[in-house]
C-alpha positions as CSV (number, residue, x, y, z in Angstrom):
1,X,0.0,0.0,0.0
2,X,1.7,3.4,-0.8
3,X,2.2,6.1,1.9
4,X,2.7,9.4,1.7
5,X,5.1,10.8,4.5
6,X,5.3,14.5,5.7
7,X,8.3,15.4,7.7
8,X,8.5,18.3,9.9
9,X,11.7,19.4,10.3
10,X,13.5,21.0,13.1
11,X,17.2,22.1,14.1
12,X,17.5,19.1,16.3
13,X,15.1,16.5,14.8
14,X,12.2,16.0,12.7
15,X,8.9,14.4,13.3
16,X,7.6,12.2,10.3
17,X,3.8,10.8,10.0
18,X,2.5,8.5,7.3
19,X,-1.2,8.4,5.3
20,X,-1.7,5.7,3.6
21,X,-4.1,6.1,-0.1
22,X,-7.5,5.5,1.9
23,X,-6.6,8.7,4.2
24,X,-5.6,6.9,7.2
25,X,-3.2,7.8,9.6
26,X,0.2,5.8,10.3
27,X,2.5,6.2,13.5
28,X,4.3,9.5,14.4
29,X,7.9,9.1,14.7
30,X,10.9,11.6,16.4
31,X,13.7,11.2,14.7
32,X,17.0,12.8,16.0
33,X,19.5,14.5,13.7
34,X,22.4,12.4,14.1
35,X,23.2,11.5,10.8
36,X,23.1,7.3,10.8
37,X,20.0,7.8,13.8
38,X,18.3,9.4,10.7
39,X,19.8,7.5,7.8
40,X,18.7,4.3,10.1
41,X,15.1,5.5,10.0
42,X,15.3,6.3,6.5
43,X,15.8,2.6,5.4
44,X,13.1,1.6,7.2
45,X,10.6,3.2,5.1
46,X,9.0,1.7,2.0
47,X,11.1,1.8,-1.0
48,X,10.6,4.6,-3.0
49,X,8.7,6.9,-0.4
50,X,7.4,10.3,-1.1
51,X,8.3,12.6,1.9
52,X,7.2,16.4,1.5
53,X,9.5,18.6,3.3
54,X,8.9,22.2,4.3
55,X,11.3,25.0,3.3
56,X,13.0,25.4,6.6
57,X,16.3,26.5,7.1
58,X,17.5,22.8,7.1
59,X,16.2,21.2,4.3
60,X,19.1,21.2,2.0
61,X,21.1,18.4,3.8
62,X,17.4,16.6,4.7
63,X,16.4,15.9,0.5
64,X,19.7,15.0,0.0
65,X,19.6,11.9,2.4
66,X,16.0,11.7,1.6
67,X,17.3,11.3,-2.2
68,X,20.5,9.4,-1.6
69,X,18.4,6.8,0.9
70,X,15.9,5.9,-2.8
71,X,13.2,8.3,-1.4
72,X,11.7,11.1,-3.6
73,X,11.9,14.4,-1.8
74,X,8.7,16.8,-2.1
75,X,9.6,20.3,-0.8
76,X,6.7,22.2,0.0
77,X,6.5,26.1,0.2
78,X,6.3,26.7,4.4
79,X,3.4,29.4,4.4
80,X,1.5,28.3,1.6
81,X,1.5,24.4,3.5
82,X,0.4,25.9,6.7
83,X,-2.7,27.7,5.0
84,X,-4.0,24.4,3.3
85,X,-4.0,22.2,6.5
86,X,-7.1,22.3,8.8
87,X,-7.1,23.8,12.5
88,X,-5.8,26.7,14.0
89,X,-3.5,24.6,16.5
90,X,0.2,24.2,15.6
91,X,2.3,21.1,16.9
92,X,4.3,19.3,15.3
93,X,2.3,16.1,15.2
94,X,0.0,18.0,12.8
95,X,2.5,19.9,11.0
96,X,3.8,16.5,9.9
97,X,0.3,15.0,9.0
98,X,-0.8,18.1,7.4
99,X,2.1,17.6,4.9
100,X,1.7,14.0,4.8
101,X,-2.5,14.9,3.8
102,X,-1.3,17.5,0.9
103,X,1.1,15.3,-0.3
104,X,-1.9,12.6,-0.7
105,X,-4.3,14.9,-1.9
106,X,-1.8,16.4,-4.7
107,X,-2.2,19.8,-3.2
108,X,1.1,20.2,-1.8
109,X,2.5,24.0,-3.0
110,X,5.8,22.1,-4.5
111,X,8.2,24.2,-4.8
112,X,11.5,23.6,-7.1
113,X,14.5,22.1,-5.2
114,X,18.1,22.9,-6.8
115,X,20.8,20.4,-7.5
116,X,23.1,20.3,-5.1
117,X,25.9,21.6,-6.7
118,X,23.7,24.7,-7.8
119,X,22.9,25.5,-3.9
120,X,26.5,24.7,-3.1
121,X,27.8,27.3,-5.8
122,X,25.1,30.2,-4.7
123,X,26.6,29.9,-1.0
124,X,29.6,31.7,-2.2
125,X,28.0,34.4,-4.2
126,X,25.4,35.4,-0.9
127,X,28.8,35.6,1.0
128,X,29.6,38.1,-1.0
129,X,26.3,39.6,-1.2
130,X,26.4,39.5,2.3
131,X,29.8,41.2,2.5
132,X,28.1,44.3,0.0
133,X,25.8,44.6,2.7
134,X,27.7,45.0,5.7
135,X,29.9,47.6,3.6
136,X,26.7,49.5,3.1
137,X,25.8,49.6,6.2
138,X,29.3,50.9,7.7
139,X,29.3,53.6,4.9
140,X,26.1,54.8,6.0
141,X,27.0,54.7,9.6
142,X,29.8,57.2,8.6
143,X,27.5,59.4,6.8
144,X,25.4,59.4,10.0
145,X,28.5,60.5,12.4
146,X,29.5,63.2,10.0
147,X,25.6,64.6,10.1
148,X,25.4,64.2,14.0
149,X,28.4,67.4,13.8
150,X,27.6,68.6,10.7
151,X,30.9,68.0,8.9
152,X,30.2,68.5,5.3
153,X,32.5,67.1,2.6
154,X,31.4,67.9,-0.8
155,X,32.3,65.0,-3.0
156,X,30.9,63.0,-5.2
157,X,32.1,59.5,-3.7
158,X,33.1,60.3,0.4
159,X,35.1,56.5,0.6
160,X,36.9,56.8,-3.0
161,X,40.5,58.5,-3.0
162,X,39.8,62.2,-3.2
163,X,36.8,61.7,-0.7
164,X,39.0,60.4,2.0
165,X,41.5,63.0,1.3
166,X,38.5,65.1,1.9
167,X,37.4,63.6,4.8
168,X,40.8,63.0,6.8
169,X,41.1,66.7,6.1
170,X,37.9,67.6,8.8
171,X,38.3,65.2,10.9
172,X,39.6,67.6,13.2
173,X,36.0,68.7,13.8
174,X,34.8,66.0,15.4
175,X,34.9,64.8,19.2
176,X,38.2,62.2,19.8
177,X,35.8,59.2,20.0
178,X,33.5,59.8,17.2
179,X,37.1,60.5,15.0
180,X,38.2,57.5,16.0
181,X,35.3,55.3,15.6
182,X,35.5,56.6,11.8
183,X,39.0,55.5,11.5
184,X,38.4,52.0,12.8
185,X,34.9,51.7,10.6
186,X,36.9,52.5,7.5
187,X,39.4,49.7,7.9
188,X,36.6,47.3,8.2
189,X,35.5,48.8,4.9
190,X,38.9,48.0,3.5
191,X,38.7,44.0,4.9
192,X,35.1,43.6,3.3
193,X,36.5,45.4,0.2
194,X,39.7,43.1,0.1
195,X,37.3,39.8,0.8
196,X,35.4,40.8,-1.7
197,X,37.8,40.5,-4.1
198,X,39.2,37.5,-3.5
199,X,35.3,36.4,-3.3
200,X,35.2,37.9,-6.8
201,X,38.3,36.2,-8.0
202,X,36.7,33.0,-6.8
203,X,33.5,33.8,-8.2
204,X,35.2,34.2,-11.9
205,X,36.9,30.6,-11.4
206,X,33.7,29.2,-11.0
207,X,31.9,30.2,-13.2
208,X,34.2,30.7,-16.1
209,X,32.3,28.5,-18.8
210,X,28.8,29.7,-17.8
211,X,26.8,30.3,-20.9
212,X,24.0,31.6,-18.9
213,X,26.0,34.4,-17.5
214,X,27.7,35.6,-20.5
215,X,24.2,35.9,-21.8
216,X,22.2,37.5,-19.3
217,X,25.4,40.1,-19.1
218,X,24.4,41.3,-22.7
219,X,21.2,43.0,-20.5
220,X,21.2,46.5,-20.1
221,X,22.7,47.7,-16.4
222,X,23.3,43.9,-15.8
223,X,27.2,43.3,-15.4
224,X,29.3,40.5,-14.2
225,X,28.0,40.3,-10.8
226,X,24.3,40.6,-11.6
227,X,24.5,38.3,-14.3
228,X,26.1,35.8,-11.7
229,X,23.4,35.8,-9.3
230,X,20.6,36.0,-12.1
231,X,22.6,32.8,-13.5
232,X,22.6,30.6,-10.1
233,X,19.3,32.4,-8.5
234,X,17.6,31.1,-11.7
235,X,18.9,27.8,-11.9
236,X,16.8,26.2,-15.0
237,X,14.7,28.6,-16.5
238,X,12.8,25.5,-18.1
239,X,10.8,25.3,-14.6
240,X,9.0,28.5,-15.6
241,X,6.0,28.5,-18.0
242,X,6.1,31.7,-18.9
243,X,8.1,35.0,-18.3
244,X,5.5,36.5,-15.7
245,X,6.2,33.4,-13.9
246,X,9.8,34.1,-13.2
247,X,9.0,37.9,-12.5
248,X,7.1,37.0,-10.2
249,X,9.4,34.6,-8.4
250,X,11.8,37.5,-8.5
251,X,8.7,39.4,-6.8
252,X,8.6,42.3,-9.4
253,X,4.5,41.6,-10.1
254,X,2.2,44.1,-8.2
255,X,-0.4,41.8,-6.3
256,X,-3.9,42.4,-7.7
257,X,-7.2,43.6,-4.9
258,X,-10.6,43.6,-6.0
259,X,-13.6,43.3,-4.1
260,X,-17.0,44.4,-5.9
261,X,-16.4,47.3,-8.5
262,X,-13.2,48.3,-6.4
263,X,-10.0,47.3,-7.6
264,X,-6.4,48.9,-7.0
265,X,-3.2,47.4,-6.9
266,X,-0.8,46.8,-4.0
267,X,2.9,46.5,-3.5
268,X,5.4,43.8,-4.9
269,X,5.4,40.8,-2.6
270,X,8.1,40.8,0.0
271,X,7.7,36.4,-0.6
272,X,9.8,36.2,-3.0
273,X,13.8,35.1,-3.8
274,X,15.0,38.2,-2.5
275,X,18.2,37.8,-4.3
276,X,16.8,37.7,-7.8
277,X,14.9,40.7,-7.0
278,X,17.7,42.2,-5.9
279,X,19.7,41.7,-9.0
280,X,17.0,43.1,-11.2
281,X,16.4,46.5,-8.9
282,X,20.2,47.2,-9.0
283,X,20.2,46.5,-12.7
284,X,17.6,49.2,-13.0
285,X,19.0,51.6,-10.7
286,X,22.3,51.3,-13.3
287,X,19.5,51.9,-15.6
288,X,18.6,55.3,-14.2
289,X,21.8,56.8,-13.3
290,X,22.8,56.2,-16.9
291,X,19.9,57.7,-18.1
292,X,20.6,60.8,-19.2
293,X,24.1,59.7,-21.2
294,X,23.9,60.2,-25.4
295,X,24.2,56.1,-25.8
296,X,21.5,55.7,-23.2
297,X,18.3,58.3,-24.3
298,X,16.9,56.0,-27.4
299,X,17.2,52.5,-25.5
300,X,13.6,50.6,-24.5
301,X,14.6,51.0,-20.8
302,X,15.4,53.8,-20.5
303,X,11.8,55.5,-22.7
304,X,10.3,52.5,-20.2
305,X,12.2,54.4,-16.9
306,X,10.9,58.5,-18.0
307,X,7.7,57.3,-19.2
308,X,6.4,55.4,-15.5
309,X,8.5,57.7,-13.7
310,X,6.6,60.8,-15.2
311,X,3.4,59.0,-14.9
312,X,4.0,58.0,-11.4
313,X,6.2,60.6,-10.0
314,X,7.9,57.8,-8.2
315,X,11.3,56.3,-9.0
316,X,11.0,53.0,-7.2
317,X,7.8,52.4,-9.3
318,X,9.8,52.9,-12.3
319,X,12.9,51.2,-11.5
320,X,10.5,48.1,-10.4
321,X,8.3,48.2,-14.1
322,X,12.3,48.1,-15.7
323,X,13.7,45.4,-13.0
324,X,10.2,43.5,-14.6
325,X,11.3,43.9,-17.9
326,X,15.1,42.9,-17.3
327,X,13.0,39.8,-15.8
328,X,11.2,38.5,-18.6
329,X,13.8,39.4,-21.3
330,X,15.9,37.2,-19.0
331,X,13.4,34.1,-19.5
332,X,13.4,34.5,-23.3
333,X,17.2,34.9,-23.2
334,X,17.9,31.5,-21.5
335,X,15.1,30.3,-23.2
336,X,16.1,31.2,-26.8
337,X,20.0,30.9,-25.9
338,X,20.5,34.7,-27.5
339,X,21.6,38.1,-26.3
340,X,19.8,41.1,-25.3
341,X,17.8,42.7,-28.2
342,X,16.3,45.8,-28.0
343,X,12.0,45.9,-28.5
344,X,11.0,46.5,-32.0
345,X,8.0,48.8,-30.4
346,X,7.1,50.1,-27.1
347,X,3.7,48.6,-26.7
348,X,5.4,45.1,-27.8
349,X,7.6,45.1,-24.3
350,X,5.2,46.7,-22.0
351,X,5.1,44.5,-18.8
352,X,1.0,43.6,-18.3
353,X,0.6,46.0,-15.3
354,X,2.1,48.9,-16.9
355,X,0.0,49.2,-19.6
């Protein structure tokens, strides 16, 4: 008789519960996280199992024994799971068994898992991601000393050469402390910006024959770094039936409200892979800087930029409707295997929700 297994996972251990094809409920089983406790379990169950698996924080060395043990791995998307199951009480008992009951159904929101070697690559590029971010916020942290006592330093780039010049030069003004935290924050800048590099260099080594990325670079705004992490954060683009279906898992679709004859349209969805959108928004924001250069004016994106922008008044809304486009001209890039070409008309490229 087949069974359909939902596992609940946890840091420490996970909780598995059966249904068999008549809707019946098996045993519940705790199963520690040592890994031959839980390899042990694993060849107990019937060959060939299905086990659904939430997308937890964990659950990238949990399909992989699932997989290696002859078991097919299901991973189910955490929020949308917990919606479809019955009851407003949470244990883990029925966390497992609602899973188990989706997967038995066929309603289990199944989500895509990457190869292993494709998670294992993306780990170095969100290190450096990471690394961008932390620089960021150290830069800004400076900017925030400096406006606490009103030292100005006119320059167009405060942590490039001439800036620091600049800035060395009024230190003076500030309190002994305060000069001194400064000093220490920017040689953490200069060990994220020398990690970065090497995290770069590394980055290059791996993914020196990537078709993908030498592809999605031809983009407009999108350079080697974007192109890496729209590369890996895609993984295959043949999961997606459409383009709207990939800007949305990059979470660049407004989400739709009607109720009677009242209809608007809200925000992007913060659910989303916050990496791809990422990608995309800095892409656009290359986009808009750029804008005003002679090479720039007569390109789609930028017409696409001025035109929402003017409508809207609002440059994240027009740097979103471009990050949209950059999205679905990447699905028909991997798709087709070409580069970038430009729209042959405006109304060809428009994105559905901007016109």
């Amino acid at each position: 008789m087949e069974q359909f297994i939902g596992c609940d996972a946890h840091k420490k251990f996970s909780v598995f519960a059966s249904m068999n094809e008549y809707g019946e409920y098996g045993p519940c089983d705790r199963v520690g996280h040592e890994r031959e406790e839980f390899r042990a379990y694993l060849r107990k169950l019937p060959a060939g199992s299905q086990i659904a698996v939430e997308t937890s924080g964990c659950y990238y060395w949990l399909v992989d024994e699932i997989a290696e043990a002859g078991h097919a791995p299901r991973l189910a998307h955490a929020r949308t799971a917990k919606q479809r199951m019955k009851g407003r009480h949470k244990t883990n008992l029925r966390d497992a068994r609602g899973l188990a009951m989706l997967l038995r159904n066929g309603t289990l929101p199944e989500v895509w898992i990457p190869p292993a070697r494709l998670r294992d690559e993306r780990e170095m590029l969100r290190w450096r991601m990471s690394l961008s971010r932390m620089r960021c916020g150290i830069k800004n942290r400076i900017h925030g000393i400096l406006q606490h006592y009103n030292v100005d330093i006119r320059c167009s780039d405060l942590f490039g050469d001439s800036g620091r010049e600049a800035l060395f030069a009024q230190l003076g003004e500030l309190p002994a402390w305060s000069r001194e935290s400064i000093e220490r924050q920017l040689s953490v800048i200069d060990a994220l910006e020398a990690q970065m590099r090497d995290c770069e260099q590394r980055l290059e080594t791996m993914l020196a024959c990537s078709a993908e990325r030498d592809l999605l670079q031809s983009a407009p705004g999108v350079g080697k770094i974007l192109s890496a992490v729209e590369a890996l954060e895609i993984g295959d683009v043949r999961r997606f039936p459409t383009s709207g279906h990939l800007a949305s898992y990059a979470g660049l679709v407004p989400c739709a409200r009607e109720s009677s004859d009242w209809k608007r349209q809200d925000g992007c969805p913060p659910d989303c892979n916050v990496y791809l959108r990422w990608a995309y928004i800095e892409a656009a924001n290359v986009i808009a800087a750029h804008r005003n250069r002679e090479q720039w004016k007569e390109r789609f994106v930028v017409q696409l930029y001025e035109r929402v922008r003017a409508r809207t008044r609002m440059h994240g809304k027009a740097t979103t409707a471009v990050a949209r486009h950059l999205a679905e001209a990447s699905y028909w890039i991997l798709n087709k295997q070409q580069l970038y070409r430009e729209p042959r008309t405006m109304r060809q490229a428009l994105s559905s929700t901007q016109g």
